[in-house]
C-alpha positions, 0 to 999 in steps of 0.5 A: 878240191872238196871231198865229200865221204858218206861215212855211217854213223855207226863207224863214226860213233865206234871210231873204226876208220882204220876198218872202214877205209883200211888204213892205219893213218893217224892224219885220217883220224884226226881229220874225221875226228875235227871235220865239221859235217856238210848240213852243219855248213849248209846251215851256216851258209843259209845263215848266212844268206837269208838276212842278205836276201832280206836286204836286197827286198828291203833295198828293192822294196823302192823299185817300180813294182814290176822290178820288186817283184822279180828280184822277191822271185830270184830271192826266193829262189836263192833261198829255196836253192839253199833249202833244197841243198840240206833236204836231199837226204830227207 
């Protein structure tokens, strides 16, 4: 299960969650405090992908042209997908 809470900054930087969620839970804290942002693993991920999806063209590269050419299209739409992800805030 993934859980994704939109916390402002603000709370963050002040460090009033027990505020903000109205609870004293010490677990929470330590949670928020330790937690790694959703664009900081987004970032990770197309990381991650971009030089996969440069293999994958290299390796297709040998293919009939028709072939290279779709699989440059889905690639780039992979990575598109990857872009569109972190830019929704934006």
């Amino acid at each position: 299960m993934k859980l994704v809470i939109d916390i402002p900054k603000e709370v963050i930087e002040s460090r009033k969650y027990t505020d903000y969620f109205g609870c004293g839970s010490t677990k929470l804290t330590g949670i928020i405090d330790n937690g790694k942002p959703l664009d900081d693993v987004l970032n990770e991920i197309r990381a991650e992908i971009e030089p996969n999806c440069d293999r994958i063209n290299s390796l297709a590269s040998v293919l009939p042209y028709t072939a290279h050419r779709e699989i440059q299209e889905l690639l780039c739409e992979i990575m598109d997908l990857c872009k569109a992800e972190g830019s929704e805030k934006e």
